[in-house]
C-alpha positions as CSV (number, residue, x, y, z in Angstrom):
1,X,43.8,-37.2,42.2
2,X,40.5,-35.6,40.6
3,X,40.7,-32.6,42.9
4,X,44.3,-32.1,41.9
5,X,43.4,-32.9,38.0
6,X,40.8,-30.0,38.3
7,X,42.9,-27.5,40.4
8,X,45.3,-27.7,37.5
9,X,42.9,-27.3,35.0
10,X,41.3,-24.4,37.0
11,X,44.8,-23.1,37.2
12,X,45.5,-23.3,33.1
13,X,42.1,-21.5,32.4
14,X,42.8,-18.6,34.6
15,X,46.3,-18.2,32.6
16,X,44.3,-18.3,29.6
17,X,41.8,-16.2,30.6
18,X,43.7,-13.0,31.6
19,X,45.5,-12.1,29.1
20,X,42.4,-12.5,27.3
21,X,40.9,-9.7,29.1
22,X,43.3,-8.0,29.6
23,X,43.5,-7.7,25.4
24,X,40.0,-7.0,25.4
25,X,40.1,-4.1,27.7
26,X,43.3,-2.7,25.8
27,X,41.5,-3.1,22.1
28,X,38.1,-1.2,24.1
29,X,40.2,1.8,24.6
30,X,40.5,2.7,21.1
31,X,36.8,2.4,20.3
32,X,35.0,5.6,20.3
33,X,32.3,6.1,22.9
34,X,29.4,7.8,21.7
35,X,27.1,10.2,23.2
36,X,24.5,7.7,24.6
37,X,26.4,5.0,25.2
38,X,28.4,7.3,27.5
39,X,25.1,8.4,28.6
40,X,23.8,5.2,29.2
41,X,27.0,4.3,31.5
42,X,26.4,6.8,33.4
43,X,22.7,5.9,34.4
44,X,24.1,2.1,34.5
45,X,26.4,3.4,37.4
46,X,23.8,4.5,39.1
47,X,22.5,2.1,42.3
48,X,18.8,3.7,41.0
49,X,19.4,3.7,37.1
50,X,19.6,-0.1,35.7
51,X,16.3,-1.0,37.9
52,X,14.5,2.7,36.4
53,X,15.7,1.1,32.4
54,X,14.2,-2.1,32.8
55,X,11.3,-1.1,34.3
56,X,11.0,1.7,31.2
57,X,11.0,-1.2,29.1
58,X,9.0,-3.9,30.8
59,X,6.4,-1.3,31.6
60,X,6.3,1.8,29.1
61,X,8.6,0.3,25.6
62,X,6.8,-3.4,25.6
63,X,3.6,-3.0,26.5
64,X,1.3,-3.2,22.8
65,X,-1.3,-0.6,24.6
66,X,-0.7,3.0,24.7
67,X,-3.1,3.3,27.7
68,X,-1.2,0.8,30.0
69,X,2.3,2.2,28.8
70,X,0.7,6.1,29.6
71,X,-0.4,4.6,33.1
72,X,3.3,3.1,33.4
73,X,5.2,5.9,32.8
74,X,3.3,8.1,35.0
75,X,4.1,6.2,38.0
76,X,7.9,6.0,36.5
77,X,8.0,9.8,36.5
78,X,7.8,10.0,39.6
79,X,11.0,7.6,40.1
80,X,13.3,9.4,38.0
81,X,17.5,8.7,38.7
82,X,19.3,11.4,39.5
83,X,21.8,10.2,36.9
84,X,19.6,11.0,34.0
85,X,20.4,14.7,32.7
86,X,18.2,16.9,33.8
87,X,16.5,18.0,30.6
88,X,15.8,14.5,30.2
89,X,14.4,14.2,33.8
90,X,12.5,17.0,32.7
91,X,11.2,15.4,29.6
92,X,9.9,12.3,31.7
93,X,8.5,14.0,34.2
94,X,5.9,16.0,31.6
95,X,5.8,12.7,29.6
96,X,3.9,11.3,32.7
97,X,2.1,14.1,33.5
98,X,0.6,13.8,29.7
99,X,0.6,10.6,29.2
100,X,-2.4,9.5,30.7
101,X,-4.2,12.2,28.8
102,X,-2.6,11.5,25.5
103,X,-1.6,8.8,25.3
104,X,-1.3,8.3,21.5
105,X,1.0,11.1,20.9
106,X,3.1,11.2,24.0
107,X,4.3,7.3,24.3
108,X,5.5,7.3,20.8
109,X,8.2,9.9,21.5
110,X,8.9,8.8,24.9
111,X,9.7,5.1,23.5
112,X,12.2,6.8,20.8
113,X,14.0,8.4,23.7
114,X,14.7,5.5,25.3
115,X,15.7,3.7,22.1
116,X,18.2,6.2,21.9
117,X,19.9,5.1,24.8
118,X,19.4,1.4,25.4
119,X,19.2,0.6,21.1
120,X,22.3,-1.3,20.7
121,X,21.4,-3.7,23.5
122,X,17.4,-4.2,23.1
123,X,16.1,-4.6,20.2
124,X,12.2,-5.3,18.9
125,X,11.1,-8.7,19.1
126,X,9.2,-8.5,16.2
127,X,10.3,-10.4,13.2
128,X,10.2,-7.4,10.9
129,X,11.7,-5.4,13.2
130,X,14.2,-7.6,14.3
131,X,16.0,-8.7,10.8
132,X,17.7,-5.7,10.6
133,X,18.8,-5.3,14.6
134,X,20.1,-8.3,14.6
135,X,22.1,-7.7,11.1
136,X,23.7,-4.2,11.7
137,X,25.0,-5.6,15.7
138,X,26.7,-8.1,14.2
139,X,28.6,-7.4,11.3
140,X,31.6,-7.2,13.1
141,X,31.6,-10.8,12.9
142,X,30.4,-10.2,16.7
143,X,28.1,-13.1,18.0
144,X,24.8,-12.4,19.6
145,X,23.2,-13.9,22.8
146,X,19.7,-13.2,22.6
147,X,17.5,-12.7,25.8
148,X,13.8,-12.1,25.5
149,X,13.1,-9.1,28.0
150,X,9.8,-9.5,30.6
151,X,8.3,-9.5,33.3
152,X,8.4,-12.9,35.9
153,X,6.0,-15.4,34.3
154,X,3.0,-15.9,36.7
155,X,0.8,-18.1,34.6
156,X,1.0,-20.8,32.3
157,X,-0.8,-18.9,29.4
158,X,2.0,-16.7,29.6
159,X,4.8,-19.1,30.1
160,X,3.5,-21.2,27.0
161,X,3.7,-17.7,25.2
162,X,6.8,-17.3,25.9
163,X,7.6,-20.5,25.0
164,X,6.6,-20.4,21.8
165,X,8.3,-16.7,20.8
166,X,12.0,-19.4,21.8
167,X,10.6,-21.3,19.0
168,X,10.2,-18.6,17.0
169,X,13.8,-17.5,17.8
170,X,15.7,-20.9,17.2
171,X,14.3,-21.1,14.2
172,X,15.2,-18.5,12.6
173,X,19.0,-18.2,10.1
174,X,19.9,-14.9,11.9
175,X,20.3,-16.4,15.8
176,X,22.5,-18.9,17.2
177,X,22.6,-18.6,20.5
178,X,19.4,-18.0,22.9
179,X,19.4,-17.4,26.4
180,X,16.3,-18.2,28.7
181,X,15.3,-19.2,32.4
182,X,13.3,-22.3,33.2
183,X,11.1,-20.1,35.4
184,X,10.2,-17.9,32.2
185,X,8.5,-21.3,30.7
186,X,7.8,-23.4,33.4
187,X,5.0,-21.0,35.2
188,X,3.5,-21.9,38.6
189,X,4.8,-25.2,40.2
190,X,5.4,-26.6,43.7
191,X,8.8,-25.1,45.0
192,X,8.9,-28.1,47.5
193,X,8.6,-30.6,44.6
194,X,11.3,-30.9,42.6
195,X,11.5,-33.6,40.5
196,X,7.9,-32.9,39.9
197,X,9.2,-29.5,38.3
198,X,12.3,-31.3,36.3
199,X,9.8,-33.5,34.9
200,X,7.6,-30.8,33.6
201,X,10.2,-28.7,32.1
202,X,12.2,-31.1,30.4
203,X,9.0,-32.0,28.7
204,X,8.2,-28.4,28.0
205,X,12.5,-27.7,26.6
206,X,12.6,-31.1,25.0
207,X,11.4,-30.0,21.4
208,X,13.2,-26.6,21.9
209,X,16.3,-28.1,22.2
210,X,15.7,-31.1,19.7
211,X,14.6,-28.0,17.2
212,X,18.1,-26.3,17.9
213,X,20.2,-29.5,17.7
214,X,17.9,-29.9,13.9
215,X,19.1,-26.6,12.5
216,X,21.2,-25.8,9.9
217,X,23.8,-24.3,11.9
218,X,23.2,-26.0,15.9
219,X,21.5,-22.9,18.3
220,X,23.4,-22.7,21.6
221,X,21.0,-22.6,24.2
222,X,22.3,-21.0,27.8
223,X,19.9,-21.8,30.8
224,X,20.2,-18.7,33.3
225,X,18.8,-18.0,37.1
226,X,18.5,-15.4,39.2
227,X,17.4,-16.5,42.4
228,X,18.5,-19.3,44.7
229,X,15.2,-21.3,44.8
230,X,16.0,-22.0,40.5
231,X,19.7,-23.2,41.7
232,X,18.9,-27.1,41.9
233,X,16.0,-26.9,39.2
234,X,17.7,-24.9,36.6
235,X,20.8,-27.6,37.1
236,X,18.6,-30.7,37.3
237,X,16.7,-29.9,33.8
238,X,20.1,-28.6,32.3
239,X,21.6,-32.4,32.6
240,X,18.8,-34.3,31.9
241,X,17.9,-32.5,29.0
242,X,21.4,-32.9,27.5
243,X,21.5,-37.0,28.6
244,X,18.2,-37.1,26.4
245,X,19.1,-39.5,23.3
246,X,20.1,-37.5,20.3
247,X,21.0,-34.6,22.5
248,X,24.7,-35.5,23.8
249,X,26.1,-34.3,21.2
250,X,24.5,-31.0,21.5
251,X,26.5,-27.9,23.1
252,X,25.0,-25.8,25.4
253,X,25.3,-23.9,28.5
254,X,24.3,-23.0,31.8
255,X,25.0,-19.7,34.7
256,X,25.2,-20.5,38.0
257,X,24.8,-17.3,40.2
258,X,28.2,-16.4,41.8
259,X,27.0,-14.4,44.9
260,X,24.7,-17.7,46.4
261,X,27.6,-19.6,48.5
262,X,26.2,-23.3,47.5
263,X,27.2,-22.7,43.8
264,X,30.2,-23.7,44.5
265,X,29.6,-27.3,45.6
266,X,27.0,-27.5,42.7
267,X,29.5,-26.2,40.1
268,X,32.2,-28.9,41.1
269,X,29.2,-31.4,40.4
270,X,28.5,-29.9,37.6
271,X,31.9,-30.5,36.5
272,X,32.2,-34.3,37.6
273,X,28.9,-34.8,35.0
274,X,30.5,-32.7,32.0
275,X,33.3,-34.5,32.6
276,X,31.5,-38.2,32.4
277,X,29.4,-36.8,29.7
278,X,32.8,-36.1,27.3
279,X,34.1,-39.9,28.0
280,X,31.1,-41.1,26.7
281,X,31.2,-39.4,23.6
282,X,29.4,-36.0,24.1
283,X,29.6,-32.2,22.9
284,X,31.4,-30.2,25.6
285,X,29.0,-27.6,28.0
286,X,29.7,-24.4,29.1
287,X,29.6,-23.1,32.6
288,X,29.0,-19.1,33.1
289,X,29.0,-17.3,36.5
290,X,26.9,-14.0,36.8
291,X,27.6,-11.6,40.1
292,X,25.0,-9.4,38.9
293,X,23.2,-7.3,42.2
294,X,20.2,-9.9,42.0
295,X,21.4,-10.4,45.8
296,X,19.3,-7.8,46.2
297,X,15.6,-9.6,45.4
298,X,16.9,-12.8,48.2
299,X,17.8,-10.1,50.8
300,X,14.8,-8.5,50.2
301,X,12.2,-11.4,49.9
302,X,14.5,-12.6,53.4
303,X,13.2,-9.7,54.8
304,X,9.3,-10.1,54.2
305,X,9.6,-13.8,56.2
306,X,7.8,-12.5,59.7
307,X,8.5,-14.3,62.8
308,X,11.5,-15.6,64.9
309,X,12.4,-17.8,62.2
310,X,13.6,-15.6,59.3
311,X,15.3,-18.6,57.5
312,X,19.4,-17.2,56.9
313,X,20.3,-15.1,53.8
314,X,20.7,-17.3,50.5
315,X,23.3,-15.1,48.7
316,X,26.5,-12.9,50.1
317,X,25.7,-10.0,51.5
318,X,27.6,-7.8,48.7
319,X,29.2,-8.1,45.6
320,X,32.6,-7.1,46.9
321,X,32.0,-10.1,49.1
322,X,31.1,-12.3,46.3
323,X,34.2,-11.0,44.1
324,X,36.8,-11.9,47.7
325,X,34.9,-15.3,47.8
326,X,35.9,-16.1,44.5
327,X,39.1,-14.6,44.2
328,X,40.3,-16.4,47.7
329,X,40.8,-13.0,49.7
């Protein structure tokens, strides 16, 4: 009876939800691309040019020292996507032949160039910088999901860092919803131990999400992953942060990766909790599915494991087999 009750209400959504997009995608037609947006798709559809963006920020746009951005973009040069225009390619290239010689002048203009392409999805994290971001992207009434941008978190010094710019982001009048990984704030812990880890980040989230429920308009907070070894960790802290007392009434969200083949079983769990959780009074939670090509990192760190006992892949082998999985072909 349950199964059926959910196949029905699986059923309903999907009627809901394409007409939806399919609006969407008619109303995009009639918006304007501009030059680097169009530029930006471009690098974006290539398999080399979303990994080359991120990098250029991680590495060259974040970093507070012009030295360690110079020695950045100096290896990057020599990485450049065949989707970038070639004038631009060419502009890279010398910027990492220069940079580590001058710094100061060349990692200023090579920042602004990137800005130019990526500015309407990254934006400064610093508060003065961030105001007016965060104002001109949304007053089309549009609602913003914030993500601070970084490198993994290998140490707790960094993780409590990170930590504390969230705080900085819930509280301020301009955000309501935040995205983050438990990995980003959680640093170094057992794999093997997982209640150990559950423990130790719903201590660490607890005020963060107490702080968001306190606001004057409630921050969503959205738990992401990328990899399948934060699958069971990410879900464990999710509920029992929201069966905390004071926070059931508290919305929030989670992704589950749709290319790892167990997400499945742990959504329909997921489901069976939510669904408790609204009989006994609580705020609704909402469920995301990402099929982003993060596939790639579990293939790859699949293929470091020497020996006859390479443990079997954790995630389709392809995103067109992720997108058949879930569309029943």
């Amino acid at each position: 009876m349950a199964s059926t009750q959910l196949d029905e209400q699986l059923r309903q959504a999907l009627a809901e939800a394409v007409p939806t997009a399919e609006r969407w995608w008619r109303a995009s037609r009639d918006v304007p691309q501009g030059r680097a947006a169009a530029l930006l798709a471009r690098i974006a559809s290539d398999p080399a040019g979303p990994a080359f963006l991120l990098a250029f920020v991680d590495r060259v746009v974040r970093p507070e020292d012009p030295r360690t951005a110079a020695r950045a973009l100096r290896r990057l040069a020599r990485t450049v996507p065949a989707s970038l225009p070639a004038g631009l390619g060419l502009l890279v290239r010398a910027g990492g032949l220069l940079a580590p010689v001058l710094p100061r002048p060349v990692i200023p203009v090579a920042r602004g160039v990137l800005r130019t392409l990526v500015g309407a999805l990254v934006l400064d994290a610093d508060d003065a910088r961030l105001a007016p971001g965060l104002a001109g992207l949304s007053e089309d009434g549009v609602r913003l999901n914030v993500n601070l941008l970084g490198e993994a978190v290998l140490g707790d010094a960094e993780a409590g860092r990170r930590l504390g710019q969230l705080h900085r982001l819930v509280r301020r009048d301009d955000i309501d919803y935040v995205s983050l990984k438990v990995s980003s704030v959680l640093g170094p812990h057992n794999p093997w131990g997982l209640d150990a880890a559950a423990d130790r980040a719903v201590g660490l989230l607890e005020p963060l999400y107490r702080s968001a429920a306190g606001q004057r308009t409630p921050v969503f907070i959205n738990l992401d992953m990328e990899e399948y070894r934060d699958l069971r960790l990410t879900l464990a802290v999710f509920r029992r942060l929201l069966d905390l007392p004071g926070l059931e009434r508290l919305p929030a969200g989670v992704v589950l990766q749709a290319y790892l083949p167990d997400a499945l079983l742990h959504l329909q769990d997921l489901y069976a909790w939510a669904a408790d959780r609204r009989r006994r009074g609580g705020a609704p939670v909402r469920s995301g599915w990402s099929r982003a090509p993060t596939w790639r990192w579990s293939t790859s760190t699949r293929s470091c494991t020497a020996g006859s006992r390479r443990p079997p892949a954790t995630s389709w082998p392809r995103t067109r087999t992720t997108c058949d999985c879930w569309t029943g072909r």
